[in-house]
C-alpha positions, 0 to 999 in steps of 0.5 A, a space after each residue: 407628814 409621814 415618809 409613805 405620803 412622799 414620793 418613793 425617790 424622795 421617802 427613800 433618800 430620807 429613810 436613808 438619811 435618817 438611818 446614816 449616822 453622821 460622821 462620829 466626833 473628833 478625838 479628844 485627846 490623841 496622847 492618851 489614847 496612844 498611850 493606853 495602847 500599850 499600857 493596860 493599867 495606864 487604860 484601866 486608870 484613864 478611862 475608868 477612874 469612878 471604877 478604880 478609885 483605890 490605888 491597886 495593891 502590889 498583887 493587883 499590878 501582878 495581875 494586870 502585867 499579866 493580862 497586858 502580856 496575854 493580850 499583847 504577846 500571847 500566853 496562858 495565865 491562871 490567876 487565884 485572887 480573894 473575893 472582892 478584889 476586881 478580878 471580875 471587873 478589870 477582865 471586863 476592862 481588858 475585855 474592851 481594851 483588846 478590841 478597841 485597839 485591835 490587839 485581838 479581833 474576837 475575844 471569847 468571855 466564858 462564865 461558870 455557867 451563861 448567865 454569869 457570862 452574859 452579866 459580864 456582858 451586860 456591864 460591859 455594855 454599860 461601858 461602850 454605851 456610857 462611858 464619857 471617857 471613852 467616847 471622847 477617844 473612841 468615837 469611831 466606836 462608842 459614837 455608833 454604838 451609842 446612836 443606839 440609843 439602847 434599841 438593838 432593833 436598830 442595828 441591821 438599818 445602820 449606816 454610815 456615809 451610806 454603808 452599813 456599820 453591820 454593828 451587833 449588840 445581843 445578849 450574847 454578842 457584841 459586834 462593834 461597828 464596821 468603820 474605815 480605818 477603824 482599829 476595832 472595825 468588825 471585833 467580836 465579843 462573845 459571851 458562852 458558860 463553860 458547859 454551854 455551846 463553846 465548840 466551833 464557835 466562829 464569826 463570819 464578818 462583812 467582808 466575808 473572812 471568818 474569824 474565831 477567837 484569839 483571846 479566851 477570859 474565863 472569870 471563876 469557871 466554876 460554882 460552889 456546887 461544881 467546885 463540890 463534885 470530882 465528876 464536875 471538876 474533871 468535866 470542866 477540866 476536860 472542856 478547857 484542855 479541848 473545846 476551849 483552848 482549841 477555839 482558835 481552829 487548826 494550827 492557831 494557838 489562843 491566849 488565855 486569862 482565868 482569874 479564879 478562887 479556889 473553893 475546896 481542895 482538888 477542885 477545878 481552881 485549885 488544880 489548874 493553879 497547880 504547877 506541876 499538873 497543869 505547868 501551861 496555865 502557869 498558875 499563881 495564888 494571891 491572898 488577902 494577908 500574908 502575915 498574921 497578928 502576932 498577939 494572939 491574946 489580944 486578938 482573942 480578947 477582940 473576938 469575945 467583945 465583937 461576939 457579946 456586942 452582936 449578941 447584944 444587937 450591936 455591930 461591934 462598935 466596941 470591939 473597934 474601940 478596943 483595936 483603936 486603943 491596942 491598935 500598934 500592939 493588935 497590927 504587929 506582925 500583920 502583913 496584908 496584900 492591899 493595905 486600903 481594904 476596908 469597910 467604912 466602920 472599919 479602921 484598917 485592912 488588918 482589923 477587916 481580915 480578922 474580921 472576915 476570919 472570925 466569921 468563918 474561918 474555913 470561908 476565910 481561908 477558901 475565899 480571901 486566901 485561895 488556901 482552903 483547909 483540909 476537909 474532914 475525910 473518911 476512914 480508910 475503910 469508908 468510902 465517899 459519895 463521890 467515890 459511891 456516884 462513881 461505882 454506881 450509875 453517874 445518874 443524879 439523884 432522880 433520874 431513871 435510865 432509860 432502859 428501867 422506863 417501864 410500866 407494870 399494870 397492878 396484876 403484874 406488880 402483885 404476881 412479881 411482888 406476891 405470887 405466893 400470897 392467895 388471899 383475896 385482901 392482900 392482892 387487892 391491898 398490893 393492888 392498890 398500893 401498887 395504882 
């Protein structure tokens, strides 16, 4: 029997009863989550253990004291971490941490571009809507979240005890549910690229006050093209100095968590990080090692045998034997910032940054060491592309001005072109060249 065959009181009560989710389950363990609320990296082991199974590296609990303290107390903090580090993913981490204990009501997650934000997103989800852990803790938010079960339709009908929970979960918007005594009643994450739609943005909640974000994470804001061009360097730095450290409104000052990698010198990273020219972000570099080998010979012999093993259709098995036999002679010297990264055909950390330098070394020193090498520069005399863009239109490859969107019949091609030639072949040659 379905609701409409029921008499309109009873169809109701029903529909709402259906729509009402209960009360959520009771907390699993009070002490933990007290505890987290006040300790980031007590949070990020606590919660996602699968996630973190590494144990952190000096630099990373660098990191995290500084997102603890943007979150907690406020500030601007500027982050340069080699690539496959986890930078990407503990900002997702403190993404769900300032809200779920209502250290920041709207937290903004900004990408290089919206996709890269909305992926964010999306793993972000995964967590709320997956994670045992923090449905044992969390209930009053993960609970209605996930009586979802996946289906966003069914956030507008969403009741609880009789009220709506105004729940939201878009592809660009995270709204958690309005629950009584809720810490995190009402936050908002919200995803934008940093050349997409960022000024003004604002969250009207249930109880009428409109919100606009306090905490602002922008996660690499920029791409190998972007970070290739000084026009699009100076725009995004441009963005940043206005539309988005003034998303707070008036009178309000946002804090602020970037961690990046710096791509190319004097790109958008490589400037914020720097000190003296942006001292409010204060920028700080981590590498990926810290201290090279010092028996470059045998380092060079590693290279030759890895290189003919691969020429060979091997993966430089023999190259490995060779660092285990030399290992105490090849790890002299070395210093590296997180001693447990390594592949599994790898033996230590040392041999997997030789490894990632011998392929290509000016990847290496960009990526993993945030200290690119210097590019190959022009002559005094000689002028770079940029420099050309810059005297010239600004206009990309392409793209016509609108004042040259002008058509010419082929009578007007050829007495502009030709008005000297007579002969009746050639006007009719221009002529068709011309259509």
């Amino acid at each position: 029997m379905s609701f409409h065959n029921l008499p309109r009181p009873l169809s109701s009560a029903l529909s709402l009863a259906s729509r009402d989710i209960g009360e959520p389950p009771a907390v699993v363990d009070l002490e933990r989550k007290a505890r987290a609320a006040s300790d980031f990296r007590f949070f990020c082991e606590q919660y996602f253990p699968l996630t973190f199974s590494l144990p952190w590296s000096p630099d990373h609990l660098k990191v995290i004291a500084k997102i603890e303290q943007a979150v907690l107390r406020g500030g601007l903090f500027a982050m340069a971490m080699p690539r496959g580090s986890g930078k990407s993913t503990i900002c997702e981490c403190a993404c769900i941490w300032a809200v779920l204990y209502g250290h920041r009501e709207f937290v903004c997650l900004i990408g290089s571009d919206e996709g890269h934000a909305m992926d964010m997103l999306d793993s972000i989800k995964m967590e709320l809507d997956g994670n045992d852990l923090l449905l044992e803790d969390f209930p009053e938010v993960v609970y209605p979240i996930q009586c979802l079960d996946g289906i966003a339709n069914r956030c507008n009908g969403q009741l609880y005890k009789g009220a709506r929970t105004h729940i939201g979960w878009t592809a660009r918007e995270i709204v958690l549910p309005t629950i009584p005594e809720s810490k995190a009643s009402g936050a908002i994450i919200k995803v934008a690229g940093i050349t997409g739609r960022i000024r003004g943005m604002k969250y009207k909640r249930a109880d009428g006050k409109t919100v606009r974000p306090t905490l602002v994470v922008l996660d690499d804001p920029q791409t190998d093209e972007s970070a290739r061009s000084l026009s699009q360097c100076a725009t995004r730095e441009s963005i940043l100095a206005g539309a988005v450290l003034g998303l707070a409104g008036p009178g309000k000052k946002i804090s602020g968590i970037m961690p990046c990698t710096v791509i190319r010198p004097g790109d958008m990273a490589d400037n914020i990080l720097d000190r003296d020219k942006h001292p409010e972000w204060n920028g700080e570099r981590t590498k990926m090692v810290y201290a090279f080998p010092t028996n470059e010979k045998l380092w060079q012999r590693y290279a030759e045998i890895r290189a003919e093993s691969m020429r060979q259709g091997n993966a430089g098995e023999e190259a490995t034997d060779f660092y285990r036999q030399n290992r105490e002679a090849m790890d002299e010297g070395a210093v590296v910032a997180w001693p447990e990264r390594f592949n599994h055909d790898e033996l230590s950390a040392i041999q997997h940054t030789m490894n990632l330098k011998l392929q290509n070394e000016a990847a290496f020193f960009a990526e993993y060491q945030n200290e690119p090498l210097p590019e190959e520069t022009a002559e005094a005399d000689e002028l770079t592309a940029d420099q050309i863009a810059g005297k010239l239109n600004r206009m990309n490859r392409g793209e016509v001005p609108i004042g040259c969107n002008r058509w010419f019949s082929a009578d007007q091609l050829v007495a502009r072109l030709a008005p000297d030639i007579e002969s009746e072949g050639h006007t009719t040659f221009l002529a068709l060249t011309a259509t």
